[in-house]
N, C-alpha and C positions, 0 to 999 in steps of 0.2 A: 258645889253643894256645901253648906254649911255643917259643921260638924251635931249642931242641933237638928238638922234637917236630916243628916245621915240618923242619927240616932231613931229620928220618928222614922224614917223609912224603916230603921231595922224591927225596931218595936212594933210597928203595922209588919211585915213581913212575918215575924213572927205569930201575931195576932191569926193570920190569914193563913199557917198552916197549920196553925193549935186548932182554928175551927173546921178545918176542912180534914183533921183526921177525927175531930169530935162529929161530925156527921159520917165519916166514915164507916168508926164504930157502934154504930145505932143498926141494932138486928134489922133485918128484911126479914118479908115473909118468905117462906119457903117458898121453893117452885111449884109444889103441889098445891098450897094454898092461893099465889099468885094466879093461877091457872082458873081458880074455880070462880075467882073476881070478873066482874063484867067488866072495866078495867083493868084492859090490860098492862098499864102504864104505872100501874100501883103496884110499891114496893114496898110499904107499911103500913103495919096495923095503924089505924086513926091517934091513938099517943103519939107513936113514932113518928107521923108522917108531920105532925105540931109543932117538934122538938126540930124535927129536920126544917121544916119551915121559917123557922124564928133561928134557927143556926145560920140558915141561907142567906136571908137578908140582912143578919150580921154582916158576913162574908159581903155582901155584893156592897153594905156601907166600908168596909174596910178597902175593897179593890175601888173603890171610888175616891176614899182619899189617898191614896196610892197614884192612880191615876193623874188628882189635882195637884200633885206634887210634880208634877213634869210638864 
């Protein structure tokens, strides 16, 4: 691996765990509220579930040039 190649690996690695604790921290609904949803699968209010969304398919473009580097 080239030392430029190391560099983007480490910068994607980074990328890839700055957005996975920035989804992390994104409130859920309570259990009390998750309960009363006919979905049961649902974890956030309709904002959050947008932000979690658009953070996600961040993420799955970053583990995919990650990937294309091997």
């Amino acid at each position: 691996m080239s030392e430029q190649q190391a560099k983007l690996y480490d910068f994607l690695m980074r990328k890839h765990t700055t957005l996975q604790n920035q989804i992390n921290s994104i409130p859920q609904l309570s259990i009390e509220e998750q309960s009363r949803l006919v979905d049961i699968n649902q974890k956030y209010n309709t904002e959050n579930q947008e932000k979690v969304n658009v953070l996600t398919r961040q993420l799955m473009e970053v583990s995919l040039q990650l990937k294309n580097m091997f």
